[in-house]
DSSP file (Angstrom, degrees, kcal/mol; ACC not computed):
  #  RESIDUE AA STRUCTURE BP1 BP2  ACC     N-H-->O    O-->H-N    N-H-->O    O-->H-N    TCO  KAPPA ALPHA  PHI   PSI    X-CA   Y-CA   Z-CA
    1    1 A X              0   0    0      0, 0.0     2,-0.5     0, 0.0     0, 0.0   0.000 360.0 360.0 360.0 133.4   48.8  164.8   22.3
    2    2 A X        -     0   0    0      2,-0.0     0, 0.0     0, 0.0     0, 0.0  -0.866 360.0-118.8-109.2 133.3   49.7  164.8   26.0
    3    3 A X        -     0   0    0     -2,-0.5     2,-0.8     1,-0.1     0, 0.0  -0.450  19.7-148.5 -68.1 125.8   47.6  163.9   29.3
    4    4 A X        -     0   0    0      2,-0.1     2,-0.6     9,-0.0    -1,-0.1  -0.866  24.9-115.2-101.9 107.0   47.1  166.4   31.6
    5    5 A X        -     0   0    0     -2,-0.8     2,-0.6     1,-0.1    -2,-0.0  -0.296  18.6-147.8 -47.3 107.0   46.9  165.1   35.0
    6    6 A X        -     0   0    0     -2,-0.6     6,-0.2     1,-0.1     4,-0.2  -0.800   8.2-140.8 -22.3  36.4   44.1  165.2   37.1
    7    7 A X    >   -     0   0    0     -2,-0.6     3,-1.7     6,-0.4    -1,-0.1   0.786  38.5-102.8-101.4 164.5   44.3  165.6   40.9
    8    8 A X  T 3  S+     0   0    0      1,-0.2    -1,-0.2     2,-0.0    -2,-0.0   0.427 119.5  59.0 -68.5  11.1   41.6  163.3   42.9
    9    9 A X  T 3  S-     0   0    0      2,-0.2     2,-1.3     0, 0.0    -1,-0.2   0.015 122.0-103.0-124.2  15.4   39.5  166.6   43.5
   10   10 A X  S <  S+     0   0    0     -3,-1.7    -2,-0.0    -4,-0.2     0, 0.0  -0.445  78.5 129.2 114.4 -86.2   39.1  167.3   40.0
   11   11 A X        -     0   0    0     -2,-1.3    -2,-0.2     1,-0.1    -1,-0.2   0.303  49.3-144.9 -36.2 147.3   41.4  169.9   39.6
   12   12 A X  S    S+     0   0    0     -6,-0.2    -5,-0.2     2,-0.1    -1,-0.1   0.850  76.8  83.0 -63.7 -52.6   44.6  170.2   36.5
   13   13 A X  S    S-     0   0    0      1,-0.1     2,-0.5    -7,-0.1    -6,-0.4  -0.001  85.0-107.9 -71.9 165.9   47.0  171.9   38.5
   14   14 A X        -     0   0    0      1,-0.1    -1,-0.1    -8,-0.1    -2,-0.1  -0.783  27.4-108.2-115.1 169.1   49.3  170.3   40.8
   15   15 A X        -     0   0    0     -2,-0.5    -1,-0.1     1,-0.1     0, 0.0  -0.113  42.8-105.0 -81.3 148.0   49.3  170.4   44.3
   16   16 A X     >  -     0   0    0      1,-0.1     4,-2.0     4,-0.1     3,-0.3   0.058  39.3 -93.5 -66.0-174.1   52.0  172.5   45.9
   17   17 A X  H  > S+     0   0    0      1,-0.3     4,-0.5     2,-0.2    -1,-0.1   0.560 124.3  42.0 -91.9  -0.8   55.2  170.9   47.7
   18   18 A X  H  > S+     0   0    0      3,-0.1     4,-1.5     2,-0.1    -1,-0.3   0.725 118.4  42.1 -99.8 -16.3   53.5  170.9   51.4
   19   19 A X  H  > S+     0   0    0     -3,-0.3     4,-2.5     2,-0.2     5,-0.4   0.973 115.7  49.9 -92.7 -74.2   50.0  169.8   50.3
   20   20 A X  H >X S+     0   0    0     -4,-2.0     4,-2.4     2,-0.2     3,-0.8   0.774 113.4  50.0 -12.8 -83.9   52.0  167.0   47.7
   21   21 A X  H 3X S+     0   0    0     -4,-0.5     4,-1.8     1,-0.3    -2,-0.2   0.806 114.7  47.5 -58.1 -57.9   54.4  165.8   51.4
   22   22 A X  H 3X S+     0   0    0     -4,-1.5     4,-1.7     1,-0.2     3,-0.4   0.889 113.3  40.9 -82.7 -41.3   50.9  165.5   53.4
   23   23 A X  H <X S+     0   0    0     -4,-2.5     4,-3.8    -3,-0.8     5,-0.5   0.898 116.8  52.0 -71.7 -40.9   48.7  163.3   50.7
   24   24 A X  H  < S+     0   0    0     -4,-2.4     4,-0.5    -5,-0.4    -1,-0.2   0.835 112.0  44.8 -71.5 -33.1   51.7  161.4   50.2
   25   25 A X  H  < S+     0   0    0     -4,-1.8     4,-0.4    -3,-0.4    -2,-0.2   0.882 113.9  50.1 -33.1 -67.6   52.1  160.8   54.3
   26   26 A X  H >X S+     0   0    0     -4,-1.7     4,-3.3     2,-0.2     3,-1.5   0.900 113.9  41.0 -50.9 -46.0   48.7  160.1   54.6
   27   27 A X  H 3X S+     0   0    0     -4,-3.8     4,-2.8     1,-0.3    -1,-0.2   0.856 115.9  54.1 -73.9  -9.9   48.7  157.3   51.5
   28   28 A X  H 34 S+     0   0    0     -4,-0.5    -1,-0.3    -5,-0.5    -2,-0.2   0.808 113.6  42.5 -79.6 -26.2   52.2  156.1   53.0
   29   29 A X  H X4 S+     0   0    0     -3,-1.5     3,-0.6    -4,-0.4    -2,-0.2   0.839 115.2  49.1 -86.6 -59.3   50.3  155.6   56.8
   30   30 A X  H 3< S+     0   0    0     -4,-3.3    -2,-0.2     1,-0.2    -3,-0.1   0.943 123.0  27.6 -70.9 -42.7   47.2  154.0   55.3
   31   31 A X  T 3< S+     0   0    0     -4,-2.8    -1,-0.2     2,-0.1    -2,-0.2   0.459  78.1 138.2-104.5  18.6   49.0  151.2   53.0
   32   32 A X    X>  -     0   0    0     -3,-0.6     3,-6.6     1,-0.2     2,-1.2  -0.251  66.4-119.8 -67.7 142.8   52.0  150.9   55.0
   33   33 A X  T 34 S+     0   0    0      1,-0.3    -1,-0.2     2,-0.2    -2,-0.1   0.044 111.9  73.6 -86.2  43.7   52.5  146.8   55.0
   34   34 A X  T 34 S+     0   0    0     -2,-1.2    -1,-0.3     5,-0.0     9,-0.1   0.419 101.1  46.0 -88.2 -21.1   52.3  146.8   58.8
   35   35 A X  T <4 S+     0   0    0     -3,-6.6    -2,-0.2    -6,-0.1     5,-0.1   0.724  84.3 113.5 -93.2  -4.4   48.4  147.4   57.9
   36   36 A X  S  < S-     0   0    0     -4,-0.5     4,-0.3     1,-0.2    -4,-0.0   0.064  77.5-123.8 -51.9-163.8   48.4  144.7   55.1
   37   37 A X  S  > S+     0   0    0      2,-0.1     4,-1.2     3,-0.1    -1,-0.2   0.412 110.5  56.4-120.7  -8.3   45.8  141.6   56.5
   38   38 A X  H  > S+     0   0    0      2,-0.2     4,-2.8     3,-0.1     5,-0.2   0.907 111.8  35.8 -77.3 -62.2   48.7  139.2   56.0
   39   39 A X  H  > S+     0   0    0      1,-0.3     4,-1.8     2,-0.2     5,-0.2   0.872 117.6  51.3 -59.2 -40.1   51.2  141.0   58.2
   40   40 A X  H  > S+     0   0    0     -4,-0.3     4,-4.2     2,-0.2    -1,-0.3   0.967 111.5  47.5 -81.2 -53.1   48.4  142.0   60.7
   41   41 A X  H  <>S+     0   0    0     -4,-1.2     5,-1.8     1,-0.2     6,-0.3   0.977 119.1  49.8 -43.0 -45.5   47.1  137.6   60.7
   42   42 A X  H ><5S+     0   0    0     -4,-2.8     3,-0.7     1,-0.2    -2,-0.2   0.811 108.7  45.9 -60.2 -41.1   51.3  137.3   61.3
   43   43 A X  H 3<5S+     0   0    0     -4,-1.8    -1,-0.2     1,-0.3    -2,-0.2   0.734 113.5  53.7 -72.6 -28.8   51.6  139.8   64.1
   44   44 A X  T 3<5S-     0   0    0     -4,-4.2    -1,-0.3    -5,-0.2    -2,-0.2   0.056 110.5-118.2 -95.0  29.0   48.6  138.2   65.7
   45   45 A X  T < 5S+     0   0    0     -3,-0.7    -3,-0.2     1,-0.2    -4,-0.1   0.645  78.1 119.7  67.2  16.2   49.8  135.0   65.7
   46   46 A X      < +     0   0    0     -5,-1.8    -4,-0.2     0, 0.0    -1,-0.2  -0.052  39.7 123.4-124.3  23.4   47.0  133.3   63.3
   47   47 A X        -     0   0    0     -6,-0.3     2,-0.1    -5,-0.2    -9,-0.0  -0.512  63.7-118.0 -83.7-178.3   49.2  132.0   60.4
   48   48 A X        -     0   0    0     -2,-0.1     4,-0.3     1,-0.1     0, 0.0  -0.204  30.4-119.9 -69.9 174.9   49.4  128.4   59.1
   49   49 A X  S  > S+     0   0    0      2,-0.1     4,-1.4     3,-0.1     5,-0.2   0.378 117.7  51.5 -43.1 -32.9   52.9  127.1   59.5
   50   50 A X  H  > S+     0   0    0      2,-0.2     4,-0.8     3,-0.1    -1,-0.0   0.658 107.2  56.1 -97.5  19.1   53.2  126.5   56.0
   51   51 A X  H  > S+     0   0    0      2,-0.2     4,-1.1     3,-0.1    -1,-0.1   0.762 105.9  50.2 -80.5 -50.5   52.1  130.2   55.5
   52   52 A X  H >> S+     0   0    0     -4,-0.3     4,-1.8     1,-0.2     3,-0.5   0.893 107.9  52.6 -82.9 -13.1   54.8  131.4   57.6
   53   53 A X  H 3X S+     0   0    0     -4,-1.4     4,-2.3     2,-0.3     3,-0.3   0.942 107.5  57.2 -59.9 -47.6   57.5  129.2   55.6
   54   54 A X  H 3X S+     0   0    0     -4,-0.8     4,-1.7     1,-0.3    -1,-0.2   0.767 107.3  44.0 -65.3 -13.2   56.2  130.9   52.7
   55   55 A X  H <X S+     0   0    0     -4,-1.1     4,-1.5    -3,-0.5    -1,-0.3   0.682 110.6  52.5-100.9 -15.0   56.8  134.2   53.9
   56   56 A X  H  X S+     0   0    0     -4,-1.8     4,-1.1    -3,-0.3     5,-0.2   0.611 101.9  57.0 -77.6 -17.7   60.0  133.6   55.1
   57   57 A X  H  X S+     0   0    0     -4,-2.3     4,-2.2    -5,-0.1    -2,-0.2   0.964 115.1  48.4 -72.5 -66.7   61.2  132.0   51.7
   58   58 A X  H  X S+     0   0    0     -4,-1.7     4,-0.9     1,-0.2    -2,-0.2   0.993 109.5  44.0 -53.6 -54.9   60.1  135.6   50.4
   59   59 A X  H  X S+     0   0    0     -4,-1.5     4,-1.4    -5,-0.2    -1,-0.2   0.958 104.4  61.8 -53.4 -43.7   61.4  137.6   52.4
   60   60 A X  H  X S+     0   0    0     -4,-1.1     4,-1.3     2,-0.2     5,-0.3   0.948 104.2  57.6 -18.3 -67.9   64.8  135.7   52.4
   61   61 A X  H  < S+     0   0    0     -4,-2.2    -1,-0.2    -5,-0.2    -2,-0.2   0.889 108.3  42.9 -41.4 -66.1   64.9  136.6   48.5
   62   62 A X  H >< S+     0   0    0     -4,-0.9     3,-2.8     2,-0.2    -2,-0.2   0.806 117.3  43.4 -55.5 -67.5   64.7  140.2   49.2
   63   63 A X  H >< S+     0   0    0     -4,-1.4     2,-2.7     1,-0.4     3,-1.6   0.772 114.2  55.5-107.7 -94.4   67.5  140.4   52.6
   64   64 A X  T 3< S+     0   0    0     -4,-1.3     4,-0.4     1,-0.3    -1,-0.4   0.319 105.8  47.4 -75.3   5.4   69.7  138.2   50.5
   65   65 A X  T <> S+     0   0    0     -3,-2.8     4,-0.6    -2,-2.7    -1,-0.3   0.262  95.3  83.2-116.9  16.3   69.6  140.9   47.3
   66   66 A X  H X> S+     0   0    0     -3,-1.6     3,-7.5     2,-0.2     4,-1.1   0.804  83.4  49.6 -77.7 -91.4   70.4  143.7   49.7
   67   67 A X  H 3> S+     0   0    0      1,-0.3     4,-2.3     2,-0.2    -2,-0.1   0.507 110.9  59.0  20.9 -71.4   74.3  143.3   49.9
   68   68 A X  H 3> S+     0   0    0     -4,-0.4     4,-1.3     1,-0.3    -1,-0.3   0.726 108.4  34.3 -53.4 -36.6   74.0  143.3   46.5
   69   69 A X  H <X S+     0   0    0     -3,-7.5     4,-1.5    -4,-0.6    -1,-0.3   0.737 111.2  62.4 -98.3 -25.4   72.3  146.7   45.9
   70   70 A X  H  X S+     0   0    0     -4,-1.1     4,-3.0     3,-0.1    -2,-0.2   0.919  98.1  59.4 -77.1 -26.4   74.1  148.4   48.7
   71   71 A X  H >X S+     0   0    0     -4,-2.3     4,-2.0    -5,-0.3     3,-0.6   1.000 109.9  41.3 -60.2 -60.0   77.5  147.6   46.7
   72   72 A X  H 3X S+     0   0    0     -4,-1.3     4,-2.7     1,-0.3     5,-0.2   0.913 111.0  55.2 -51.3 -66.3   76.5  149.6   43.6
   73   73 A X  H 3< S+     0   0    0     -4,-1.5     4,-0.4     1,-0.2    -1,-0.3   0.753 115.5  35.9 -30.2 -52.6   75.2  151.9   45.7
   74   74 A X  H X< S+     0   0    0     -4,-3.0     3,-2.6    -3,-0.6    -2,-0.2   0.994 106.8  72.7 -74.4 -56.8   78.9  152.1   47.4
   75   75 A X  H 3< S+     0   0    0     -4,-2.0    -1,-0.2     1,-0.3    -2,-0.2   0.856  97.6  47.1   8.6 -69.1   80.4  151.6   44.0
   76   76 A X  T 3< S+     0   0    0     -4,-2.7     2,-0.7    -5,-0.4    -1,-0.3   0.599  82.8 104.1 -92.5  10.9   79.5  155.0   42.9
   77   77 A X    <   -     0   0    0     -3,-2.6     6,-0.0    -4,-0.4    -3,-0.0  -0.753  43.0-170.2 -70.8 131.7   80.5  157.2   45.7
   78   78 A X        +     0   0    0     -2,-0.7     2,-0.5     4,-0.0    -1,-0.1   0.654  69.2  76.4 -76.8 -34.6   83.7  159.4   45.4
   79   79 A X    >>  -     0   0    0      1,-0.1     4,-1.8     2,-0.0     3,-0.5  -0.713  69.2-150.0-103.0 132.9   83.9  160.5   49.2
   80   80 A X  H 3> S+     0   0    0     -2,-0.5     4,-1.4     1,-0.2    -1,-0.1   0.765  89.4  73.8 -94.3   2.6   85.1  158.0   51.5
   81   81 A X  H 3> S+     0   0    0      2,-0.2     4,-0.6     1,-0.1    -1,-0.2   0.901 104.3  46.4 -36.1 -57.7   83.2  159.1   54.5
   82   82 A X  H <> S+     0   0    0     -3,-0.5     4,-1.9     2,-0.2    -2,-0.2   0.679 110.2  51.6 -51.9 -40.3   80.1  157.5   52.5
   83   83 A X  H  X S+     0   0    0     -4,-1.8     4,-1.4     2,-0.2    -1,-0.2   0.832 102.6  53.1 -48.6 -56.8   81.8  154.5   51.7
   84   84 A X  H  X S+     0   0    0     -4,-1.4     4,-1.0     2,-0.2    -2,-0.2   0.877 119.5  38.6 -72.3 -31.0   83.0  153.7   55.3
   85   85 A X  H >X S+     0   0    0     -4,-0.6     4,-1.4     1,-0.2     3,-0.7   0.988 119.4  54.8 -84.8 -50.1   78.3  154.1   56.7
   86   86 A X  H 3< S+     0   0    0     -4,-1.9     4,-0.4     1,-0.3    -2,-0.2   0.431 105.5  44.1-129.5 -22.8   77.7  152.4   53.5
   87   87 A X  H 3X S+     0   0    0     -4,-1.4     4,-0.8     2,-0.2    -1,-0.3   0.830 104.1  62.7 -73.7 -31.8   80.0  149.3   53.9
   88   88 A X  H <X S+     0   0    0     -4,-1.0     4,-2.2    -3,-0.7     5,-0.4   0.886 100.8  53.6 -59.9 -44.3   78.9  148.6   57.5
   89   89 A X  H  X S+     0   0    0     -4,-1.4     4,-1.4     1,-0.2    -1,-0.2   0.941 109.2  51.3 -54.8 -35.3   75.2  148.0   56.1
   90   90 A X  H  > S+     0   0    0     -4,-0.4     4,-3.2     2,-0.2     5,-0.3   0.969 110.7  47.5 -43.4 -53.3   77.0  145.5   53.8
   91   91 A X  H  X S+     0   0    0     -4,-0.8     4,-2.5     1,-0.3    -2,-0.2   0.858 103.4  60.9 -65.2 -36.4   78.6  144.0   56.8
   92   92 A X  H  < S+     0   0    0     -4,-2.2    10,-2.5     2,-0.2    -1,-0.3   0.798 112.2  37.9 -78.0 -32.5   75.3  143.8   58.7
   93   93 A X  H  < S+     0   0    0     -4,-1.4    10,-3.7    -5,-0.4    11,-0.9   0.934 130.4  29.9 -87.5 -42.3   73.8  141.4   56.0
   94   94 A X  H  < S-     0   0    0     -4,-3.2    -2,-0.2    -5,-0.2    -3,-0.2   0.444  97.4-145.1-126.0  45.9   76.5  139.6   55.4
   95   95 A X     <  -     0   0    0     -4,-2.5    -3,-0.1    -5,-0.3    -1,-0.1   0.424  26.1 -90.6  50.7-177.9   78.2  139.7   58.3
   96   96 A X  S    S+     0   0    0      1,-0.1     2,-0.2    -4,-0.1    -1,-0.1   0.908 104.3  10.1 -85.5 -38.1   82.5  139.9   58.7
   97   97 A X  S    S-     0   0    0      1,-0.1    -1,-0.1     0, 0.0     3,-0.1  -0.877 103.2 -55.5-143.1 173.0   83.0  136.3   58.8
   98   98 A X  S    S+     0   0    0      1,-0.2     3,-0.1    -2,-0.2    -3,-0.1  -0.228 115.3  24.2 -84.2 170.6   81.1  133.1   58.3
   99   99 A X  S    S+     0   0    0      1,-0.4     2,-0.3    -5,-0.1    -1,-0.2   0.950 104.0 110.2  38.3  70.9   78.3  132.4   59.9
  100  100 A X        +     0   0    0     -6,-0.2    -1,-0.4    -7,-0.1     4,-0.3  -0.899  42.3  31.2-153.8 158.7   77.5  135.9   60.5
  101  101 A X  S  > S-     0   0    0     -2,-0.3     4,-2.0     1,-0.2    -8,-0.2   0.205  89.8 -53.3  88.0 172.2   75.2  138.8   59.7
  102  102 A X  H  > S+     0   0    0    -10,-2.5     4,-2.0     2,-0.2    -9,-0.2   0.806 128.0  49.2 -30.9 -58.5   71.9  139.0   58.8
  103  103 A X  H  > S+     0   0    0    -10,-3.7     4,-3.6     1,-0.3    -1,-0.2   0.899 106.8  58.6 -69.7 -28.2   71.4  136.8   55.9
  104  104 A X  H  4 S+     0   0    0    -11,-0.9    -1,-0.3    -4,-0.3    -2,-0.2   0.890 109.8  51.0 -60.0 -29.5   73.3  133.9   58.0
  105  105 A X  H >X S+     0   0    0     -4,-2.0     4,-1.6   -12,-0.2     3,-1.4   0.979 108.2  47.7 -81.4 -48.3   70.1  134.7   60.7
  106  106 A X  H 3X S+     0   0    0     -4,-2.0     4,-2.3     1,-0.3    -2,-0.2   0.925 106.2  56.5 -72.6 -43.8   67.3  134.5   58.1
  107  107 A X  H 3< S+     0   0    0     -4,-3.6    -1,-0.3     1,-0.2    -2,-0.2   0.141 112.0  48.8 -83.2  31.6   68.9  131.0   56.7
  108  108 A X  H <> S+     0   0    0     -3,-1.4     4,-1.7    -2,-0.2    -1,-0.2   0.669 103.8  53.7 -80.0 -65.3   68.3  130.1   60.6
  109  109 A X  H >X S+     0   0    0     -4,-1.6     3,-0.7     2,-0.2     4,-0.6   0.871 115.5  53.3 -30.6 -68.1   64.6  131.3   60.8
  110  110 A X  H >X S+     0   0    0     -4,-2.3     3,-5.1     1,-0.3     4,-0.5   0.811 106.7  37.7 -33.7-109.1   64.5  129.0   58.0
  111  111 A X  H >4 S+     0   0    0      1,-0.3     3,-0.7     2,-0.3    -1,-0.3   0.636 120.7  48.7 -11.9 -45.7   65.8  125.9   58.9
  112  112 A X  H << S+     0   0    0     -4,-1.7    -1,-0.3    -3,-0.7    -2,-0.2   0.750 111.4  51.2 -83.0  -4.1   64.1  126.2   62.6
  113  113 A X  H << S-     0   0    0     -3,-5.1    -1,-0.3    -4,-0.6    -2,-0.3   0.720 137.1-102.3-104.3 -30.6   60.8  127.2   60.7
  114  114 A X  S << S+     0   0    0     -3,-0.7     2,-0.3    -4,-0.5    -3,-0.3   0.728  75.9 138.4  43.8  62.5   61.8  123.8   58.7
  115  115 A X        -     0   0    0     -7,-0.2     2,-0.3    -6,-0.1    -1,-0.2  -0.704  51.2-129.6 -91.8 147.3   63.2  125.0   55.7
  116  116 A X    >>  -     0   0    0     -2,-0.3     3,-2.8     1,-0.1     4,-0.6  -0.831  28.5-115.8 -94.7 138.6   66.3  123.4   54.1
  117  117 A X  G >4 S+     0   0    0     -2,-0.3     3,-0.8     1,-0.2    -1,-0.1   0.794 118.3  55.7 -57.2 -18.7   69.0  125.9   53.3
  118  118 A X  G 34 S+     0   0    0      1,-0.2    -1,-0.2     2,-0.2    -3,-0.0   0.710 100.8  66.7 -89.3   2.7   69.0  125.4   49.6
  119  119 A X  G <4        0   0    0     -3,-2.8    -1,-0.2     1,-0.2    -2,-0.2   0.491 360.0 360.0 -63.4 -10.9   64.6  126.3   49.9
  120  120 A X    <<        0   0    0     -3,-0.8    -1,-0.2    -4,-0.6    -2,-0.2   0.472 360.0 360.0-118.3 360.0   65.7  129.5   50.8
């Protein structure tokens, strides 16, 4: 037996490829994490200090696992056009030499936030 989907109006079929692009706009606008109530307390200046440590140890985790996924990603290209945009985002996290790039700026944030580098 298989599930037939269900649209939120009811309906079986599915919605065509501009109708699909616009709901998907909309839900991408409504939950986008600028609107989350954390991000919004953060932008307005009303976290805790050890609130904002905690979001900077997560986010750290994510930056620092980019590098990492843009190298597969470069891995598997064949043209070396792609290769050459697709290393500079490498470079940009972890920068050309040490103490450079991106991730070297978050383990700043840290530290001035008062994190020790090996919390992050």
């Amino acid at each position: 037996m298989t599930a037939t989907p269900v649209r939120d109006d009811g309906a079986a079929a599915p919605w065509g490829t501009a109708e699909f692009t616009e709901r998907l706009r909309a839900v991408a606008e409504d939950r986008y994490h600028d609107r989350h109530p954390f991000n919004v307390r953060m932008h307005q200046g009303e976290l805790t200090p050890a609130e904002l440590r905690r979001w900077i140890i997560n986010r750290f985790h994510y930056q620092r696992h980019i590098p990492v996924k843009d190298a597969l990603i470069l891995a598997k290209f064949d043209d070396p056009a792609l290769r050459r945009v697709w290393v500079r985002r490498i470079q940009d996290h972890d920068g050309t030499a040490v103490g450079q790039g991106g991730i070297e700026r978050w383990l700043r944030l840290g530290e001035a936030a008062g994190l020790e580098r090996p919390a992050l």
